[in-house]
N, C-alpha and C positions, 0 to 999 in steps of 0.2 A: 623330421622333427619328432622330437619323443615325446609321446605323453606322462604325465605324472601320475601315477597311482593312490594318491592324494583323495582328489575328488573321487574316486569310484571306492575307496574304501569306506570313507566318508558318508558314503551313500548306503553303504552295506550295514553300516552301522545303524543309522537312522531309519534304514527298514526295519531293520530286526529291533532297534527302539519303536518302532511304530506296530509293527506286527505284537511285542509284546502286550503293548499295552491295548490294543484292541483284542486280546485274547482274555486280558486279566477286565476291560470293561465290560466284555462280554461276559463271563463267569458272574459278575460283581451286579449285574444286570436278572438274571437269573436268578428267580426267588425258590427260595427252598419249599420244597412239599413240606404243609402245617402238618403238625402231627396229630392225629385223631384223638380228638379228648376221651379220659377213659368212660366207659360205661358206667350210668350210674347202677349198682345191683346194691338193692335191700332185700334183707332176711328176718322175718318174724316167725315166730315158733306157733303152731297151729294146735287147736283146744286140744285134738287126742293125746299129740306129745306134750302138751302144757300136765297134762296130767299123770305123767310117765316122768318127769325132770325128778320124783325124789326118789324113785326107785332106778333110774339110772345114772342119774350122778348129775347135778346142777354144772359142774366141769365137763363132763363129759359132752351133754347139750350144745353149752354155749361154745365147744371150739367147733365140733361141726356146723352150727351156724354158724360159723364165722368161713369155716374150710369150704361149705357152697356156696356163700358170697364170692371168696377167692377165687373161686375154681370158672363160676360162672366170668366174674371179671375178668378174668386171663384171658381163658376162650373168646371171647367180646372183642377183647383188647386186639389177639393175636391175631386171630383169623378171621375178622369184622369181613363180611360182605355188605354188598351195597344193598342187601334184603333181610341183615338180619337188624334183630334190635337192638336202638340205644340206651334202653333203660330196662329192667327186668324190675318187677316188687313180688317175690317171692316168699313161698308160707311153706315151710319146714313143715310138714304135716304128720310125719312119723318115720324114726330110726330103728333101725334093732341091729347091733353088732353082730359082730361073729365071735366075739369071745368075752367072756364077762369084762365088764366094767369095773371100774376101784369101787365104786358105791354097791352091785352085785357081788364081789368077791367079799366086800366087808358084810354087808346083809347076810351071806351063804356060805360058811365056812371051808363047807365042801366043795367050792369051785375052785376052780386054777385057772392061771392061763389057759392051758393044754386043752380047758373043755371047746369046745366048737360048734355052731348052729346055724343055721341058714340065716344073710342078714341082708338090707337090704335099707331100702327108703321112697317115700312120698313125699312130691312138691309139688305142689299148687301156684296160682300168682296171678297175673297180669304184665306184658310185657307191651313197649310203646317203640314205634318206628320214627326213625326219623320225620316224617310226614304228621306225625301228632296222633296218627291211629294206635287202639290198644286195640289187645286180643289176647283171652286167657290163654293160661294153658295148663296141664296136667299131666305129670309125670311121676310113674313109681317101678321099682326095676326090684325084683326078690332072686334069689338066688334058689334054685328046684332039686337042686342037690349038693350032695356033702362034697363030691367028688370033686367039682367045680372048687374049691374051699380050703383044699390040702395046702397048708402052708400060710393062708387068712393072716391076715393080723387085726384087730380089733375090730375096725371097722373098713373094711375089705370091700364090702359090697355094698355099702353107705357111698363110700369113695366115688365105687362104680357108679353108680346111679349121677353123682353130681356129673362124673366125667363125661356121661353121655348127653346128660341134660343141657351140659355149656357146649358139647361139639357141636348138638341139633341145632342150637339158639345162635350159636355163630355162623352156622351153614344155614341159617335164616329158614329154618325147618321147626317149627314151634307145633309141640308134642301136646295128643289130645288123647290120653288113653286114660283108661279108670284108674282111680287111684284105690292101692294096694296098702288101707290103713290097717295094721295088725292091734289087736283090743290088750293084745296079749303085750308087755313089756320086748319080749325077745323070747328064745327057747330056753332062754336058761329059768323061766316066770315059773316053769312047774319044778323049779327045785323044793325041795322040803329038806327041811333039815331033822 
């Protein structure tokens, strides 16, 4: 007697329909990882540099507080441990570029580009954990020589400073050193015209 090959394809069928669909309920079952909401980071300008905005440029100011809000954000955002913090309220406390400003160049006829000075920056704040705890913190990073600088663009060592402030803060490393406020505008303050 011969069998028909009927029923056993049959079957072959409705497995691989049933295997499918237990593959695709399963997937379907499976909730995606929520994505981490982003950090909240605020930035205020701090009295010694509130007092420095017209000699460096009211422009100039407000995009670096805006570039350490970002900078901090990203870092948060990117490389968040489970120890660093969700919220940063951070105080711009003082910049100094590495190469004049538009409001220095216009103030200083005899600047250029091309001049160069050691730059650097001070931040201050308050950062809060997930858990509802805060804890200050303070950080400011100056650059000790020219030679470190060959090449700078405006705010070179400004930059620096935020970069390291958001890698500590993302690596849940919250920075406690004295803060390095300069009275002096930047190096280019002793121009005379």
């Amino acid at each position: 007697m011969q069998r028909s090959s009927l029923p056993f394809t049959t079957c072959r069928v409705l497995a691989g329909a049933t295997l499918s669909l237990l593959i695709c309920g399963a997937s379907l079952a499976q909730v995606p990882p929520q994505p981490t909401p982003a950090p909240e980071v605020t930035v205020r300008v701090g009295p010694a540099l509130a007092a420095k905005v017209r000699k460096l440029g009211e422009t100039d100011v407000n995009e670096m507080v805006k570039s350490l809000a970002d900078t901090v954000r990203v870092d948060l955002q990117g490389h968040h441990r489970a120890n660093a913090p969700v919220r940063a309220d951070l105080v711009l406390e003082d910049i100094t570029p590495n190469r004049p400003t538009m409001q220095q160049l216009s103030d200083h006829p005899g600047l250029s580009m091309e001049s160069i000075a050691l730059g650097g920056a001070a931040v201050s704040g308050v950062v809060t954990f997930a858990d509802g705890h805060t804890e200050p913190l303070s950080y400011s990073f100056r650059q000790n020589t020219l030679r470190d600088d060959i090449g700078a663009g405006q705010w070179t060592d400004a930059e620096r400073t935020f970069d390291y402030l958001g890698d500590d803060l993302a690596h849940g490393h919250i920075p406690h050193s004295r803060l390095d406020i300069r009275v002096a505008d930047s190096g280019f303050d002793q121009w005379r015209n």
